[in-house]
N, C-alpha and C positions, 0 to 999 in steps of 0.2 A: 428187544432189550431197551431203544429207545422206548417204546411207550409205560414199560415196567418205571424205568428210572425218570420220567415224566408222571407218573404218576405217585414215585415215593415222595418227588419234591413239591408236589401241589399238597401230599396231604401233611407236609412237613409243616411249608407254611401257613395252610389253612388253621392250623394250631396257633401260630403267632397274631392272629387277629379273630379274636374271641366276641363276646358281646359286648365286653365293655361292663361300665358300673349300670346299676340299676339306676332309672327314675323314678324319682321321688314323688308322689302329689303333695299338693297346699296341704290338703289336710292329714296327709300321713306326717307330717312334719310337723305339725301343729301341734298333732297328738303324742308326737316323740322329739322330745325337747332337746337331748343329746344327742341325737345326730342331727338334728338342725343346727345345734351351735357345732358339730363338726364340720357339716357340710357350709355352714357359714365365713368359720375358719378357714377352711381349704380355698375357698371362694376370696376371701379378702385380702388371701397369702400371694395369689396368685392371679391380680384381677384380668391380665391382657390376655392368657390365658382358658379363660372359666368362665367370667363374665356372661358370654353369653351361652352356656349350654344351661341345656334346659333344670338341671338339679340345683344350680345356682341362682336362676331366674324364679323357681321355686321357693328354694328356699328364702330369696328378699321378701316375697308374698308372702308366704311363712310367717316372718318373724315380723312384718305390717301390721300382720293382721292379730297377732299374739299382743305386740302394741299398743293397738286399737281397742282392745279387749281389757287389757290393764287398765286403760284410761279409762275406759265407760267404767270400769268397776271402781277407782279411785276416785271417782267425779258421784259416786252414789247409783249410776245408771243399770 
């Protein structure tokens, strides 16, 4: 009976910690402009937070490099 009722509660919890939000790349974000400014948002709502996990760390690159890309286009480049 103990190990029944050790076993309903491991796989109760094992439910409450899931995988979590997906990673993003630089360039899935690049190419998908609205959830960049979401993932941005969230990121800047919440910097102490979020700051450092990687979809936020991402998405700064992201939107550098989107940036980077406006200027060499508005400069003639």
């Amino acid at each position: 009976m103990k190990h029944l009722l050790l076993g309903i509660v491991t796989l109760t919890l094992s439910g409450c910690f899931g995988q979590g939000d997906k990673i993003h790349t630089v360039d899935e974000l690049v190419a998908d402009e609205v959830l960049l400014a979401k993932i941005i948002s969230e990121c800047r709502n919440n910097p102490g937070a979020l700051r450092q996990t990687p979809n936020c760390q991402n998405a700064e690159a992201a939107d550098w490099k989107l940036r980077l890309e406006r200027m060499k286009t508005s400069l003639g480049g």
